[in-house]
C-alpha positions in Angstrom: -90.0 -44.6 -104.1 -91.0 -42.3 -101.0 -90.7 -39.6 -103.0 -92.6 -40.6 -106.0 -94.9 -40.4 -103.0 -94.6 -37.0 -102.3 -94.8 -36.0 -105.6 -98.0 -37.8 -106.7 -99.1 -35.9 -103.4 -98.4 -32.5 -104.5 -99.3 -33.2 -108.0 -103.3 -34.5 -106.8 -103.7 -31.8 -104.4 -102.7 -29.2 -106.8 -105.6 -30.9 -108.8 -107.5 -30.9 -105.7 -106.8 -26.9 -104.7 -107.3 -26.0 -108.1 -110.8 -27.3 -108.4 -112.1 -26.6 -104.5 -110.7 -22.5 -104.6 -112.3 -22.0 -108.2 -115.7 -23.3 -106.7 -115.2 -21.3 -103.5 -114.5 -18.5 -105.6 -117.7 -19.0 -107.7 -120.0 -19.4 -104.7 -118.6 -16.3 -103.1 -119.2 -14.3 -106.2 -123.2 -15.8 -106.7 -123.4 -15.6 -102.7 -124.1 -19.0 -102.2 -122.0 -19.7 -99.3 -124.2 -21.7 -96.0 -125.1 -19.5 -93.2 -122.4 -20.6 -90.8 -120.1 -18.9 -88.5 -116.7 -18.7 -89.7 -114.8 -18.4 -86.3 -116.9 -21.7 -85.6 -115.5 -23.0 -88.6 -112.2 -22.1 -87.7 -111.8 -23.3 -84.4 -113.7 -26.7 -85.7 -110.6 -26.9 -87.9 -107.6 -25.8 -85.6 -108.9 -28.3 -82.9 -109.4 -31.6 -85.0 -106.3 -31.3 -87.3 -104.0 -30.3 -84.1 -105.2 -33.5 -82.5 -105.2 -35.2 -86.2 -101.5 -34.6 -86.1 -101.3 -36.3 -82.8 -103.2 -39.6 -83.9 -106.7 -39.4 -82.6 -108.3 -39.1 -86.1 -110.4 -35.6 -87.5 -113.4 -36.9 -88.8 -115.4 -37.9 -85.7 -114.2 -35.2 -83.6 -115.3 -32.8 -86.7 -118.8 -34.3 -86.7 -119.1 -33.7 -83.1 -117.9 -30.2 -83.1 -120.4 -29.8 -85.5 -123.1 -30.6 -83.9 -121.8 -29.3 -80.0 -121.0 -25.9 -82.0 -124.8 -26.1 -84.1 -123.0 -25.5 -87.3 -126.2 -26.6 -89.4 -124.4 -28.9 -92.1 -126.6 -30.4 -93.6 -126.5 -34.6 -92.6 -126.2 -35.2 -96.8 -123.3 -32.9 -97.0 -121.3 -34.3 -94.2 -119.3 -36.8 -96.0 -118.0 -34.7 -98.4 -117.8 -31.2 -96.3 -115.2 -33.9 -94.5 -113.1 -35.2 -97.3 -112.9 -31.1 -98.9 -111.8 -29.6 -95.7 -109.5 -32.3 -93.9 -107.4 -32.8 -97.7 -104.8 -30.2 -97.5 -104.5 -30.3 -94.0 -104.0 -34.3 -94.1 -101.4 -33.9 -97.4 -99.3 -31.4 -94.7 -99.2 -34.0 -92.2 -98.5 -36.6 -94.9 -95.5 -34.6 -96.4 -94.2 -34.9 -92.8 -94.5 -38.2 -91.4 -93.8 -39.8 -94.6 -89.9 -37.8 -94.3 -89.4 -38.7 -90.2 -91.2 -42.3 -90.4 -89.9 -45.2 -92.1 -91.6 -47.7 -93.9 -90.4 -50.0 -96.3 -91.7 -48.3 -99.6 -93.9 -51.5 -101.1 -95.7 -51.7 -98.0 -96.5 -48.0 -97.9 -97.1 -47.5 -101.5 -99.4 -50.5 -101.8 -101.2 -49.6 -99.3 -101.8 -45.9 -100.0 -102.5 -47.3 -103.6 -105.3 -49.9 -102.5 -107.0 -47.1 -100.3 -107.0 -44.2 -103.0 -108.8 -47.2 -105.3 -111.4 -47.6 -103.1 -111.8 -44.5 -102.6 -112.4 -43.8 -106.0 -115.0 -45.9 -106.5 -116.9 -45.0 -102.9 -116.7 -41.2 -103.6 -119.1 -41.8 -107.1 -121.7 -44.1 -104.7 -122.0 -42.0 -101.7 -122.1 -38.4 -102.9 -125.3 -39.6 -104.7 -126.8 -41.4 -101.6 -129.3 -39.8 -99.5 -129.8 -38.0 -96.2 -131.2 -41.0 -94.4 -128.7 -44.0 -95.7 -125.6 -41.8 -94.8 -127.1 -41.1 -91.3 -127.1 -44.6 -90.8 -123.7 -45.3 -92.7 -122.0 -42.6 -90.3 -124.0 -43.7 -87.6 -122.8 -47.0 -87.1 -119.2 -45.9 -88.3 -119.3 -43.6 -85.4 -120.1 -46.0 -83.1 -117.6 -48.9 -84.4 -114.9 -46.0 -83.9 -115.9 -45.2 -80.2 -115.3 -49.3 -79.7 -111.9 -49.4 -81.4 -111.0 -46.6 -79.3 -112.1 -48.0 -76.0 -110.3 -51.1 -76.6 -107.3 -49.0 -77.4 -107.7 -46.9 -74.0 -108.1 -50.2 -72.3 -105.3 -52.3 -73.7 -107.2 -54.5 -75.4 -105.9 -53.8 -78.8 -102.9 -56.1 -80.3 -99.9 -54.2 -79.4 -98.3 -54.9 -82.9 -94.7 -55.7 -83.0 -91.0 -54.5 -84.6 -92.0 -54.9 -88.5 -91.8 -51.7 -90.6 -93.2 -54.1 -93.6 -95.5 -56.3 -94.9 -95.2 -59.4 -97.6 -97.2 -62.6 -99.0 -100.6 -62.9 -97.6 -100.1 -60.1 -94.6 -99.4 -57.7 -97.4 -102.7 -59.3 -99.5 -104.8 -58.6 -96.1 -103.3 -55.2 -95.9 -104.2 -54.4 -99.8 -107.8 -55.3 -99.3 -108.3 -53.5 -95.8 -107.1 -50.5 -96.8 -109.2 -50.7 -100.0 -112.1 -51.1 -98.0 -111.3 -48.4 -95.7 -110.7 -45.9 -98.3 -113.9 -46.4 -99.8 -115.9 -46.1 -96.8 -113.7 -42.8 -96.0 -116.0 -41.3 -99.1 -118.8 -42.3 -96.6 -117.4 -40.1 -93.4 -116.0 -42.7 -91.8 -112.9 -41.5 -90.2 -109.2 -44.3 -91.5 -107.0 -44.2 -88.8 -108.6 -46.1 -86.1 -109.4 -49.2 -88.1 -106.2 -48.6 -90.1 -104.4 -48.4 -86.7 -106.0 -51.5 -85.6 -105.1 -53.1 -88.7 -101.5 -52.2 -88.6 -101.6 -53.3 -85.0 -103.3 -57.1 -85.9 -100.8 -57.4 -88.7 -97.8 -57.3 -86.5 -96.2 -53.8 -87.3 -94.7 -51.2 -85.2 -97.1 -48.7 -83.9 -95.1 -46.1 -85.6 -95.8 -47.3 -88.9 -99.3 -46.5 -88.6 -98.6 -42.8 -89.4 -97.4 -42.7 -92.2 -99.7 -45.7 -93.6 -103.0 -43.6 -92.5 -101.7 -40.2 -93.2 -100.3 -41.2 -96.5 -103.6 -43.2 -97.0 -105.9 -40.4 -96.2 -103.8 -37.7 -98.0 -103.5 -39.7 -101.5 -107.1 -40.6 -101.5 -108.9 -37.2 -100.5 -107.7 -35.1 -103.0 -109.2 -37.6 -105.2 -112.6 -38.3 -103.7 -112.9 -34.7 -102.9 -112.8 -33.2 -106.1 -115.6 -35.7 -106.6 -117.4 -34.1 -104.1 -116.9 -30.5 -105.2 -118.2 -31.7 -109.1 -120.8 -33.2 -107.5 -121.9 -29.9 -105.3 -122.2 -32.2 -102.6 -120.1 -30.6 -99.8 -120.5 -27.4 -97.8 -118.4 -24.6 -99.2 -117.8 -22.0 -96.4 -117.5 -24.4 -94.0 -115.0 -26.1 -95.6 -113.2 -23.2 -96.7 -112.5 -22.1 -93.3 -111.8 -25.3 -91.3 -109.0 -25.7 -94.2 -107.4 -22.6 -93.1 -107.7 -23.5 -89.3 -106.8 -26.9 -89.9 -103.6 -26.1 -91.3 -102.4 -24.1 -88.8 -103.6 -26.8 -86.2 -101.3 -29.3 -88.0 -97.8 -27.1 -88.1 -98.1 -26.3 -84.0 -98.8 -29.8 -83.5 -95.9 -31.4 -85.3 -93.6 -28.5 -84.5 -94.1 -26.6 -81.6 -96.2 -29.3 -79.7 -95.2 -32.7 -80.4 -96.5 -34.5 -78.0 -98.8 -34.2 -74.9 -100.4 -36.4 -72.4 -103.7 -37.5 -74.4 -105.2 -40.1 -72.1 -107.6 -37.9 -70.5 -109.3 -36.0 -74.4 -109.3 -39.5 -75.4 -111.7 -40.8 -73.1 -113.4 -37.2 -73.6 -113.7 -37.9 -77.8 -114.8 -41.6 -76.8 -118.0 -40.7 -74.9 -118.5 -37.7 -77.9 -118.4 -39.4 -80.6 -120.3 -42.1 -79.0 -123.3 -39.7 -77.9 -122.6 -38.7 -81.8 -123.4 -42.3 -83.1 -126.7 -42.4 -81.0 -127.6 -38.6 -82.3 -127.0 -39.6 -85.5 -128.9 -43.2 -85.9 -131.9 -41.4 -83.9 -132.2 -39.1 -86.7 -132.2 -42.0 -89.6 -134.7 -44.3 -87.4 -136.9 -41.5 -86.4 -137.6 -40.2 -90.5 -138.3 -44.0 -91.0 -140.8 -43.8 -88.7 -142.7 -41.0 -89.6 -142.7 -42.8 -93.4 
């Protein structure tokens, strides 16, 4: 059943890279691309997926690189700019942690399959929100991350326990988080923190979590992304080359690096993506009051 997995992975991100390189290609030839600096890009890329692969999450850290490196995404563009250029670096992480972790295959696939669901049905609602309502969406997503990473750092958070599975009404709460989560994904609100936590209150391993939130991630972005990319509502260079960067960022993590202390960058993205959240809801509050 794992590799049914895998090949429903492959199969939607060949769907995925089909769609998101033909509209690259079409902006390039009209000259459409942002004005944004691709070694910015890059680096943006390299750094989040690398620490992606490692556990802390990309979509936070890519907002605040974003905004420390004055990449000029538009705030409207965000949420999809981050499905489109985290997918095929997630699916690579996926393809690997799904083969080295295991998971007992109804958990995992039920799971994936509940998040790529929601997902489906956030991705129509959010690309077609805007500016204002996804500033305060990400805004307070931002800040309920920085909170479930502190209580991480600090030892607050369940420590889980030896399960690799779920079943009855765990595996019922498990279904509907993960649908939930998927669909506010669409919205730029980065899984694997709450899906971690989830895992954690649920009573599986830590090392579960992995495969569940990559697996989650990678099954439901190709799908919400090409929404994105029909709907025009992402940013195409940028995306284009935090891809590239991205993907080399996951390989020397999972290969070459493996593991490294992290305690110290952790606290570091904490008070970033914190001083993100307040950036961010200043912005939405502010255009409400000049209204």
């Amino acid at each position: 059943m794992i590799n049914i997995v895998r090949v429903l992975l492959v199969a939607f991100t060949s769907i995925f890279g089909f769609s998101f390189f033909r509209d690259i290609a079409k902006a390039k030839r009209e000259n459409s691309f942002e004005e944004v600096s691709a070694k910015k890009a890059f680096a943006t890329g390299f750094a989040t997926d690398f620490f992606d692969t490692l556990g802390i999450g990309s979509f936070a850290p890519t907002v605040a690189m974003m905004n420390i490196l004055k990449m000029n995404v538009s705030d409207r563009l965000i949420p999809g700019t981050l499905n489109v250029c985290h997918t095929i670096p997630v699916v690579v992480e996926a393809l690997i942690f799904t083969t080295v972790i295991k998971v007992e295959p109804i958990t995992l696939i039920s799971l994936i399959g509940a998040a790529v669901v929601g997902s489906y049905v956030g991705a129509g609602v959010i690309s077609k929100m805007d500016e204002k309502k996804i500033q305060l969406i990400m805004g307070f997503a931002l800040a309920i991350t920085a909170v479930l990473m502190l209580l991480a750092q600090l030892g607050l958070m369940p420590g889980g326990g030896d399960a690799i599975g779920l079943s009855g009404v765990k595996l019922a709460i498990g279904v509907v988080g993960n649908f939930i989560l998927g669909a506010l994904m669409t919205a730029g609100v980065g899984l694997y923190s709450p899906c971690m936590a989830m895992i954690y209150f649920l009573g599986m391993s830590p090392d579960i979590a992995f495969p569940i939130m990559m697996g989650s991630c990678a099954m439901l972005m190709p799908i919400a992304s090409t929404k994105f990319i029909k709907e025009d509502a992402y940013a195409k260079k940028t995306s284009l080359f935090i891809t590239i960067g991205g993907i080399i960022g996951v390989f020397i993590a999972a290969y070459i690096v493996k593991s490294m202390p992290m305690d110290i960058l952790k606290w570091v993205v904490i008070v970033v993506i914190a001083y993100t959240s307040v950036t961010m809801l200043k912005k939405a509050f502010n255009k409400e009051e000049i209204k």
